[in-house]
TIRO-2110 file (N, C-alpha, C; in Angstrom, 1 decimal):
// TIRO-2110
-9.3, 6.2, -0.8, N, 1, A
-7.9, 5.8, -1.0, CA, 1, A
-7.7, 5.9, -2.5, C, 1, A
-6.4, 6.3, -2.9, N, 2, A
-6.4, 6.8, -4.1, CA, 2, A
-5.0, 6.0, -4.9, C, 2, A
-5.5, 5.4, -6.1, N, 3, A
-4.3, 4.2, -6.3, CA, 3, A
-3.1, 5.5, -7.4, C, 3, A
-2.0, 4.6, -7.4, N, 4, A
-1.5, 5.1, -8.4, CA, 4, A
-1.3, 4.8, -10.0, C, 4, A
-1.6, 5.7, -10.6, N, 5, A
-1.8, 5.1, -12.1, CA, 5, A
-0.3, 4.8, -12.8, C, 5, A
-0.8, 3.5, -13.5, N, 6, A
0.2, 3.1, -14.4, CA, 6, A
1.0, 4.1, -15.2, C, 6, A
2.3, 4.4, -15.0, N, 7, A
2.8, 5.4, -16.4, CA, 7, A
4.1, 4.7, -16.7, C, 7, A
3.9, 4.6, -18.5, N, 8, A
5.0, 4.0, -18.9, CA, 8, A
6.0, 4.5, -18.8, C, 8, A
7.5, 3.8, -18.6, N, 9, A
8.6, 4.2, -18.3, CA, 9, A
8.5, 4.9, -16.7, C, 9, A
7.7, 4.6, -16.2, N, 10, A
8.0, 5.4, -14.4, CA, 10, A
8.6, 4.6, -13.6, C, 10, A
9.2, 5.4, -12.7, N, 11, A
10.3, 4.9, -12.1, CA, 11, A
9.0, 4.1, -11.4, C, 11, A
9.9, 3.0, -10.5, N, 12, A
9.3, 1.6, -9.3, CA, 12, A
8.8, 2.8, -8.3, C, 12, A
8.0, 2.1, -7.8, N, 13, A
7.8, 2.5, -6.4, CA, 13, A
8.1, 1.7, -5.2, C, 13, A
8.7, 2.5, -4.2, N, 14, A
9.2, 1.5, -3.5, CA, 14, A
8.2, 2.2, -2.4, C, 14, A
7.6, 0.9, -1.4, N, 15, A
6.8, 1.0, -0.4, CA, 15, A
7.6, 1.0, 1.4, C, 15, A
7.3, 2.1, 2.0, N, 16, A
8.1, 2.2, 2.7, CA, 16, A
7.5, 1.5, 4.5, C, 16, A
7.8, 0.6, 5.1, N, 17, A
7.2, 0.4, 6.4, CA, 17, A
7.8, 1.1, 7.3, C, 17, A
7.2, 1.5, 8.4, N, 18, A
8.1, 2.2, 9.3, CA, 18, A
8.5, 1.4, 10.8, C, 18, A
7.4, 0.9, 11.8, N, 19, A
7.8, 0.1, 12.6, CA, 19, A
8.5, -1.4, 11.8, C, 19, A
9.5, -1.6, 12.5, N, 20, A
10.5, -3.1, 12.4, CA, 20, A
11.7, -2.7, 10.9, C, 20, A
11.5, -1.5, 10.6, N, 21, A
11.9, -1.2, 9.2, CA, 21, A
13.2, 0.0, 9.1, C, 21, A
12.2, 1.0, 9.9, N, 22, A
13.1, 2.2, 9.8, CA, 22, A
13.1, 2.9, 11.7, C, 22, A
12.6, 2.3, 12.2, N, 23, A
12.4, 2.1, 13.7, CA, 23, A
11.9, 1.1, 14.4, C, 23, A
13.3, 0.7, 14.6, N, 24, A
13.1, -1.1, 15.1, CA, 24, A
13.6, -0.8, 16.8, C, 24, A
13.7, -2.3, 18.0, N, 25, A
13.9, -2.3, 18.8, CA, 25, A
15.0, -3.3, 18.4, C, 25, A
16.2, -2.8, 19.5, N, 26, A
17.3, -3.5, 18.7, CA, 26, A
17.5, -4.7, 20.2, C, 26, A
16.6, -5.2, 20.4, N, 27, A
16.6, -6.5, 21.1, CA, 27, A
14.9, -7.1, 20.6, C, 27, A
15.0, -8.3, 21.1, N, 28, A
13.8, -9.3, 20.8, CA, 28, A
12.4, -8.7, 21.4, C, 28, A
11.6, -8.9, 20.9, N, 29, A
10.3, -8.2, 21.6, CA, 29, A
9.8, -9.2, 22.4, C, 29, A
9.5, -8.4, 23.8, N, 30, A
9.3, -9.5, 24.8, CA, 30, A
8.8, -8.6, 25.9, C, 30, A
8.4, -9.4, 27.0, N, 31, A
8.4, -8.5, 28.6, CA, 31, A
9.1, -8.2, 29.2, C, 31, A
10.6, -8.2, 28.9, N, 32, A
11.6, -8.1, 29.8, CA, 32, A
12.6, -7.3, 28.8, C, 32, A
12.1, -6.5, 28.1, N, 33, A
13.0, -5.1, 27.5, CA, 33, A
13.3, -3.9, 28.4, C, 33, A
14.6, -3.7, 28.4, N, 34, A
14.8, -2.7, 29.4, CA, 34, A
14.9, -1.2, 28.9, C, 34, A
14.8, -0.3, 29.1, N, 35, A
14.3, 1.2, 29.4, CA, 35, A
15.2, 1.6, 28.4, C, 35, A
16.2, 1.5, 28.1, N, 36, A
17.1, 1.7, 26.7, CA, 36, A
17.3, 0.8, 25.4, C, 36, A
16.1, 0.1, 25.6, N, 37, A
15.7, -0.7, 24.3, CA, 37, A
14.3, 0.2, 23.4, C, 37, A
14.7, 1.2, 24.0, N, 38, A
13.7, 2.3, 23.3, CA, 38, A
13.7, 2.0, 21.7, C, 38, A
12.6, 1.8, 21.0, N, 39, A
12.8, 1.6, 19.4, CA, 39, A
13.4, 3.0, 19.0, C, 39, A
14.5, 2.8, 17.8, N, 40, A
15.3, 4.3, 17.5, CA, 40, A
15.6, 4.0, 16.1, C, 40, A
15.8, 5.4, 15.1, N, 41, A
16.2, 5.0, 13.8, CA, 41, A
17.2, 5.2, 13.6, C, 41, A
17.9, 3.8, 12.4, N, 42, A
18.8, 3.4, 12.2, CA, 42, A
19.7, 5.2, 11.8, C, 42, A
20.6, 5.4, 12.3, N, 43, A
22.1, 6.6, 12.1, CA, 43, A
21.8, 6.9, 10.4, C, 43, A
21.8, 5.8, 9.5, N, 44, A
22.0, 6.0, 8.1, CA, 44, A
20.5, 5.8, 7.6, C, 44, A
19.4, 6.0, 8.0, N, 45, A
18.4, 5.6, 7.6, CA, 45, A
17.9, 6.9, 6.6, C, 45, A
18.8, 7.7, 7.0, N, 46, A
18.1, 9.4, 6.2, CA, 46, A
19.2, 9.0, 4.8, C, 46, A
20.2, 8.7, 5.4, N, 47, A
21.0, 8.8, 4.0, CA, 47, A
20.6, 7.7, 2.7, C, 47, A
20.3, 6.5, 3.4, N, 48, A
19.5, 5.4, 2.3, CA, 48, A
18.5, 5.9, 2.0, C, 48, A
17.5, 6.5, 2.5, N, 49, A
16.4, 6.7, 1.6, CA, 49, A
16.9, 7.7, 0.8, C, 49, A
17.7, 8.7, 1.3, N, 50, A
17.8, 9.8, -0.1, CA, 50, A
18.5, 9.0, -1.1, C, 50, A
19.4, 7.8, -1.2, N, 51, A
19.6, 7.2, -2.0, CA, 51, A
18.7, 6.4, -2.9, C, 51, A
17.5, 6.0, -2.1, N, 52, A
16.7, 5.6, -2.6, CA, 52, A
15.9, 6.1, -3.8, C, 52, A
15.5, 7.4, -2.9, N, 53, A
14.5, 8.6, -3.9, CA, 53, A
15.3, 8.8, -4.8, C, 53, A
16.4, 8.5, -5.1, N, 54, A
17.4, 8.8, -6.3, CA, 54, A
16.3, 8.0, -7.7, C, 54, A
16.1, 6.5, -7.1, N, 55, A
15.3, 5.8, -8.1, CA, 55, A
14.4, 5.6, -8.0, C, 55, A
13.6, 5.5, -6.8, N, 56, A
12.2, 5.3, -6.4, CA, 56, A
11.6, 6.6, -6.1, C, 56, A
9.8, 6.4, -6.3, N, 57, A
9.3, 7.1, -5.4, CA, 57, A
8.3, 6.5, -4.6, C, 57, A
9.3, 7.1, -3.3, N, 58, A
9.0, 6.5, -1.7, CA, 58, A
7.1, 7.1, -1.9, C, 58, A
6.7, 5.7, -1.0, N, 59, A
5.2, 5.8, -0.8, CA, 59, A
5.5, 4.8, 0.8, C, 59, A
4.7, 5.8, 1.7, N, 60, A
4.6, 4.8, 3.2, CA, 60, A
3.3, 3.8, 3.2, C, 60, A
4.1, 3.0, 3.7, N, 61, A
3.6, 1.7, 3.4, CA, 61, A
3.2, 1.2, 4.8, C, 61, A
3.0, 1.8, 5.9, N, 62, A
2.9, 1.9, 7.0, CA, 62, A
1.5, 2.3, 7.7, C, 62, A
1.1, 1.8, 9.1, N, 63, A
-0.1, 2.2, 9.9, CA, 63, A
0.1, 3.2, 10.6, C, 63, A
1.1, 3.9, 10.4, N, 64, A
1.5, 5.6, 11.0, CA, 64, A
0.8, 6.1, 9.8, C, 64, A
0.6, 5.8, 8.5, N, 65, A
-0.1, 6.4, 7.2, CA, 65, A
0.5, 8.1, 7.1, C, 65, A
-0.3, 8.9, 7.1, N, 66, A
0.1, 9.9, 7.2, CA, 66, A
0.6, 10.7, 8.3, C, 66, A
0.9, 10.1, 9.5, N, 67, A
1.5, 10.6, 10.8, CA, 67, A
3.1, 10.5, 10.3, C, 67, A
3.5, 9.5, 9.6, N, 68, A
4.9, 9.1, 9.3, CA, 68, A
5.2, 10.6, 8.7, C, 68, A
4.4, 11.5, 7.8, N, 69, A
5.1, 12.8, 7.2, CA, 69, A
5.6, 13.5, 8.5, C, 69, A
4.7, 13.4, 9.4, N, 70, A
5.0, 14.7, 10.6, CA, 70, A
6.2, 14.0, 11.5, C, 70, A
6.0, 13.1, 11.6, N, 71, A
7.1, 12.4, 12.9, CA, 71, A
8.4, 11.9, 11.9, C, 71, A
8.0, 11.2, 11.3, N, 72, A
9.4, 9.9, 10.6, CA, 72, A
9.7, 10.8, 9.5, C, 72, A
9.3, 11.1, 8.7, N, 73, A
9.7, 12.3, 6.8, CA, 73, A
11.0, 13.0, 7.8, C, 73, A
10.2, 14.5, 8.8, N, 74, A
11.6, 15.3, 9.2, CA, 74, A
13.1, 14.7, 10.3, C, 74, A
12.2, 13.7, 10.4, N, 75, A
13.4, 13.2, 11.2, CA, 75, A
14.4, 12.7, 10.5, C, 75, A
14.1, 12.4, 9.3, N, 76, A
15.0, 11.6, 8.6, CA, 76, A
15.6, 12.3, 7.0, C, 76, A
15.1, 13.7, 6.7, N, 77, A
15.3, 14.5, 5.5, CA, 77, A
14.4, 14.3, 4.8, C, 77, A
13.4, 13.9, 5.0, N, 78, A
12.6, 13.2, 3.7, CA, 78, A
11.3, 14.3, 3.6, C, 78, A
11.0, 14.8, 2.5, N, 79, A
10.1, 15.8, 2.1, CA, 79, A
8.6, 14.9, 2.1, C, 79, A
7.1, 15.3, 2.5, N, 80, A
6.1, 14.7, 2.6, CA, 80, A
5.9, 13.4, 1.6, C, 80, A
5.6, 12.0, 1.9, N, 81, A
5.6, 11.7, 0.8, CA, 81, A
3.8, 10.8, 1.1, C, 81, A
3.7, 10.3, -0.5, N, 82, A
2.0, 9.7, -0.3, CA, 82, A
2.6, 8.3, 0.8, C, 82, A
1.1, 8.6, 1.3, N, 83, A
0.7, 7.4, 2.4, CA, 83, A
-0.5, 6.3, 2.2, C, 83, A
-0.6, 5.1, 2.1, N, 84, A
-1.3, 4.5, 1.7, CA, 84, A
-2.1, 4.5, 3.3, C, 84, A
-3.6, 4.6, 2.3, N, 85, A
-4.1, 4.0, 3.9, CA, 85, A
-5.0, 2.7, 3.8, C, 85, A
-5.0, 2.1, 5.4, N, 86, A
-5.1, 0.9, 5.0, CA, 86, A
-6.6, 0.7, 6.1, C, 86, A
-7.1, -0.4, 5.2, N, 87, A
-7.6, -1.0, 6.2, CA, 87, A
-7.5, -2.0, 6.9, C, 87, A
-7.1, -2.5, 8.3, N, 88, A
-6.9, -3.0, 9.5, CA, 88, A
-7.4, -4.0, 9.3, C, 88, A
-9.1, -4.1, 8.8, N, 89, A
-10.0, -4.7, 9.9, CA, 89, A
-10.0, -6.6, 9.0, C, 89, A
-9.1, -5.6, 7.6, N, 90, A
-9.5, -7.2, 6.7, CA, 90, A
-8.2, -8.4, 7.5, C, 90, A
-8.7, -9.7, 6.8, N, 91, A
-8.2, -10.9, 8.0, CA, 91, A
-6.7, -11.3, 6.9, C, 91, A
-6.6, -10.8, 5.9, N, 92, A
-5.7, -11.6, 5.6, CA, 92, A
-4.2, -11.4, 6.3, C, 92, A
-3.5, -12.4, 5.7, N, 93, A
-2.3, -13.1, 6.9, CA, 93, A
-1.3, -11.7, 6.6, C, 93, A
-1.3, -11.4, 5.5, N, 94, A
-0.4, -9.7, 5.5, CA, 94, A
-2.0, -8.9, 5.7, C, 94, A
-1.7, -8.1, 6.6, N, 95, A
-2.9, -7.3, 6.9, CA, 95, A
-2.7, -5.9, 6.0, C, 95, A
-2.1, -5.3, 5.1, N, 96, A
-1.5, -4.4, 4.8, CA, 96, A
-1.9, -4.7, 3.0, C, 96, A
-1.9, -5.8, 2.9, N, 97, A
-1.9, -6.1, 1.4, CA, 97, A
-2.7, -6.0, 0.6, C, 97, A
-4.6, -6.0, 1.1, N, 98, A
-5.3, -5.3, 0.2, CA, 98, A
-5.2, -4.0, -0.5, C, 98, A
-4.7, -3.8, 0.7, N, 99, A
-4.8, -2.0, 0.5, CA, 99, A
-3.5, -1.8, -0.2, C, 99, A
-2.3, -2.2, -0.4, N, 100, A
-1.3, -2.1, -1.2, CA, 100, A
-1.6, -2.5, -2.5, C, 100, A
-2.3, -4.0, -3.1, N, 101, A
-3.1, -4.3, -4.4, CA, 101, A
-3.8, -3.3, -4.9, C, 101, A
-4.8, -2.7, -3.9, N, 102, A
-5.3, -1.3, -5.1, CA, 102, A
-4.8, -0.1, -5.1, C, 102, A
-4.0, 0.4, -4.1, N, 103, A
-2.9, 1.1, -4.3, CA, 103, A
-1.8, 1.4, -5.5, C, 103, A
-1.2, 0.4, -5.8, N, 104, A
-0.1, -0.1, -6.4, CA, 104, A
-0.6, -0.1, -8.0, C, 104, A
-1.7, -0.5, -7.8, N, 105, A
-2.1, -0.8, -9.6, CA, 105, A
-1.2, -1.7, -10.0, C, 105, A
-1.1, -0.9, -11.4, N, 106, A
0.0, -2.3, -12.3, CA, 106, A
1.9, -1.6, -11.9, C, 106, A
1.9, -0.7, -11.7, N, 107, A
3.1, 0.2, -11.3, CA, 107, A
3.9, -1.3, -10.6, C, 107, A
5.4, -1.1, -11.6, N, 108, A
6.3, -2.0, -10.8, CA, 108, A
6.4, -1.1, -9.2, C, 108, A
7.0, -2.3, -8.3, N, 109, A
7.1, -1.9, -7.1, CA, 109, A
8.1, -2.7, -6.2, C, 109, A
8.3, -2.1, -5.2, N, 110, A
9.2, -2.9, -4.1, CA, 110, A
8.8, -2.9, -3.2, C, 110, A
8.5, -3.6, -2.2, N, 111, A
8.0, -3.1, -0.7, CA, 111, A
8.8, -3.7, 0.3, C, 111, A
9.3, -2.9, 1.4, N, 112, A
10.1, -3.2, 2.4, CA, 112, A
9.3, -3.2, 3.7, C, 112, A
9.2, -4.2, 4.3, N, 113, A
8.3, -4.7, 5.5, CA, 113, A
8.6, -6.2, 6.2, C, 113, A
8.4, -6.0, 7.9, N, 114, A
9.0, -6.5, 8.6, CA, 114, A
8.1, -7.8, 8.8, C, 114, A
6.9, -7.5, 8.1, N, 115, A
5.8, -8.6, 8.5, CA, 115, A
4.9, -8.8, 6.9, C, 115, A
5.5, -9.5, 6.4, N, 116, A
5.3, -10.0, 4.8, CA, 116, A
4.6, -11.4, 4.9, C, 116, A
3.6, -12.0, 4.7, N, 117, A
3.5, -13.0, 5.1, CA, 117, A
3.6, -14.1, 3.4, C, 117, A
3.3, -15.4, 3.5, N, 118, A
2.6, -15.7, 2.5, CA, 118, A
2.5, -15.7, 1.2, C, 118, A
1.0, -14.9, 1.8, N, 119, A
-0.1, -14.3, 0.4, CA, 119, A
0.6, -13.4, -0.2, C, 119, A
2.0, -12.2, 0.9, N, 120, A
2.4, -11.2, -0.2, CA, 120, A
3.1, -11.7, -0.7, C, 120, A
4.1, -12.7, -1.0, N, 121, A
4.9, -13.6, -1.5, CA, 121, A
3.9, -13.8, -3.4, C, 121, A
3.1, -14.7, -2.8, N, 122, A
2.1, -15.4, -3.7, CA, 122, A
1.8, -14.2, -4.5, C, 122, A
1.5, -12.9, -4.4, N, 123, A
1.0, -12.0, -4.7, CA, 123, A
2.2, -11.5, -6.0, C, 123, A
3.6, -10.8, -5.0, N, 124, A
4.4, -10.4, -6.0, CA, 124, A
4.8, -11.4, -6.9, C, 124, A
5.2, -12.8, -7.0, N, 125, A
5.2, -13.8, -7.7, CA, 125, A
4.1, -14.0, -9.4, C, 125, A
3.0, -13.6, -8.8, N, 126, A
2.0, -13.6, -9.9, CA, 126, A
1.4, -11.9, -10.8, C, 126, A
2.6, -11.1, -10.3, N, 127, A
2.2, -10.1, -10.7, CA, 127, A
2.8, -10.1, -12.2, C, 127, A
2.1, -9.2, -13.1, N, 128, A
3.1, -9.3, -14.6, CA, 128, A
4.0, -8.2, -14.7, C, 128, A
4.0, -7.6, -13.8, N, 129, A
5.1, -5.8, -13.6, CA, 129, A
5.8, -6.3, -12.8, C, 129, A
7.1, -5.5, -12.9, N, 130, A
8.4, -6.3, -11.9, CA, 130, A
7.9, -6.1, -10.1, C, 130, A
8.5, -7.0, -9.4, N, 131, A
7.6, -6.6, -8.0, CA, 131, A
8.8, -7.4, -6.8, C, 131, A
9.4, -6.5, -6.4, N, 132, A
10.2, -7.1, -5.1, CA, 132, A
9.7, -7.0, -3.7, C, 132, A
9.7, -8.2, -2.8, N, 133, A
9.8, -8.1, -1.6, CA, 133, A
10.8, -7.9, -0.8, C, 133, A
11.0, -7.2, 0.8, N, 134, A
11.8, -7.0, 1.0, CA, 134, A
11.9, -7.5, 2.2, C, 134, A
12.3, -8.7, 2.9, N, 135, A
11.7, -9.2, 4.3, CA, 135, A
12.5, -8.4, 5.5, C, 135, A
12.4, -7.9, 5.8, N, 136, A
13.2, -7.0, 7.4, CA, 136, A
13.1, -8.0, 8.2, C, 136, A
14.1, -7.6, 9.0, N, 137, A
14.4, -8.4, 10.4, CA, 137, A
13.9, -7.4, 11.3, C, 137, A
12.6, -7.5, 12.1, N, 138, A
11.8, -6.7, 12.7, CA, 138, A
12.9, -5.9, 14.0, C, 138, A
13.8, -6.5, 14.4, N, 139, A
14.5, -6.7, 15.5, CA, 139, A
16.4, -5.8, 15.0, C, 139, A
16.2, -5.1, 13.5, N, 140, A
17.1, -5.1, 13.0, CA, 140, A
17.2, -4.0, 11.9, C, 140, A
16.2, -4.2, 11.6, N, 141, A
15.5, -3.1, 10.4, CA, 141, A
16.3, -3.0, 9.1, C, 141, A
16.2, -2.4, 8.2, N, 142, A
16.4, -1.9, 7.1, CA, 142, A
18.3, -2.1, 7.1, C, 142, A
18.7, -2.3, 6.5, N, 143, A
20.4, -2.9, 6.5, CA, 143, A
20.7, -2.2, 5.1, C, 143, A
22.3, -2.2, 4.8, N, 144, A
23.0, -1.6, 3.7, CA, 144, A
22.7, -2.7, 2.9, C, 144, A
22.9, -3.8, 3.0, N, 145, A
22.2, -5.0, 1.6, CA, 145, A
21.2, -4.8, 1.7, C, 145, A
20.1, -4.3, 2.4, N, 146, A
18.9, -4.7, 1.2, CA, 146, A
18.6, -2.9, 0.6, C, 146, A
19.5, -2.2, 1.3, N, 147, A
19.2, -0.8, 0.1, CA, 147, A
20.1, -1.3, -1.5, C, 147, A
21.4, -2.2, -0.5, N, 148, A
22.6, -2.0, -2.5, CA, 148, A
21.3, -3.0, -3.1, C, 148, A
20.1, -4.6, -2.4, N, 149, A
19.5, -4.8, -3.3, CA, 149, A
18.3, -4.3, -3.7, C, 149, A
17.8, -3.3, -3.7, N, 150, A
17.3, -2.0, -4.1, CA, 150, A
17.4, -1.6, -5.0, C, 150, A
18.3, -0.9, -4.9, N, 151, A
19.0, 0.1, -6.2, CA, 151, A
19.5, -1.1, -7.1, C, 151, A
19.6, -2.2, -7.2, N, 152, A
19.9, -2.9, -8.1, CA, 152, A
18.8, -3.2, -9.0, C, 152, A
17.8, -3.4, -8.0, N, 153, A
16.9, -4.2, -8.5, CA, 153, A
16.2, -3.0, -9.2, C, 153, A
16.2, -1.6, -9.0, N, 154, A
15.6, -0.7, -9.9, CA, 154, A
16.5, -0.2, -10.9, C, 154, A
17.7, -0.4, -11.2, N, 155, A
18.5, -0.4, -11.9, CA, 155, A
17.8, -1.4, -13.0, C, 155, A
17.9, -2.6, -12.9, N, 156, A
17.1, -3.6, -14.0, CA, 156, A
16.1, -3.4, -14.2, C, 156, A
14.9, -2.9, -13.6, N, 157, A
13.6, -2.3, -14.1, CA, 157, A
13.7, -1.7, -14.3, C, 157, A
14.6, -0.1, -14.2, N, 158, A
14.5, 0.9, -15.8, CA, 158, A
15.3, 1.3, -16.4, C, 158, A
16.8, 0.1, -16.3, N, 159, A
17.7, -0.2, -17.7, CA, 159, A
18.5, 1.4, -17.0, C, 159, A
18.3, 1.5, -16.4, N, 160, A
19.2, 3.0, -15.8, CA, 160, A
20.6, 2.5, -15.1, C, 160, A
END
């Protein structure tokens, strides 16, 4: 796994999840989902990220890792991007978060994900580089407020 190095003045990185995020089930997860509760991506989901890549650079942040370039990237306009990979097997309460800590380095960051627990809280809080969480509604995914708080929030990290 290969982290990304610190460079001054570089744009945030925003961390991208894909299940509950950018292909959600748009009813509650349960036993009794019916055959058109197929998880599907959000209509404007290609257009917010290109708005995104305007200030970030997108990194998947996801357990599809590098499957998300082949399947989720063309589905949605998005040219290959890095994939973090992770490992599963560790116990913490965000299971995703080691491997995003050495990933990420000191590089400000954003990460958008449907299952944040805690520790990643406690994590971004104590970081000394700007660092946003983004809580998804697993059931809901990715919304036009939390892209405008996005672009806001990388607007104030590089005075752009």
């Amino acid at each position: 796994m290969s982290g990304s190095p610190s460079v001054p003045g570089a744009r945030p990185l925003l961390l991208l999840d894909v299940d509950g995020v950018l292909l959600v089930v748009r009813a509650a997860w349960d036993d009794d989902l019916e055959a058109d509760d197929e998880p599907s991506l959000h209509p404007d989901a290609g257009t917010w990220l290109a708005e995104l890549a305007a200030a970030f650079d997108l990194v998947w942040a996801t357990t599809w890792e590098h499957l998300a370039n082949r399947v989720i990237a063309p589905a949605l306009g998005l040219p290959p991007l890095p994939a973090i990979e992770f490992d599963m097997d560790r116990r913490a309460p965000t299971a995703k978060l080691p491997s995003v800590i050495a990933w990420v380095g000191d590089r400000p960051c954003a990460w958008i994900d449907d299952d944040l627990q805690h520790d990643a809280d406690t994590w971004a809080a104590g970081r000394t580089v700007p660092t946003l969480l983004v809580h998804a509604d697993m059931t809901i995914g990715m919304e036009r407020h939390h892209v405008d708080r996005l672009l806001a929030w990388a607007r104030e990290v590089t005075g752009r």
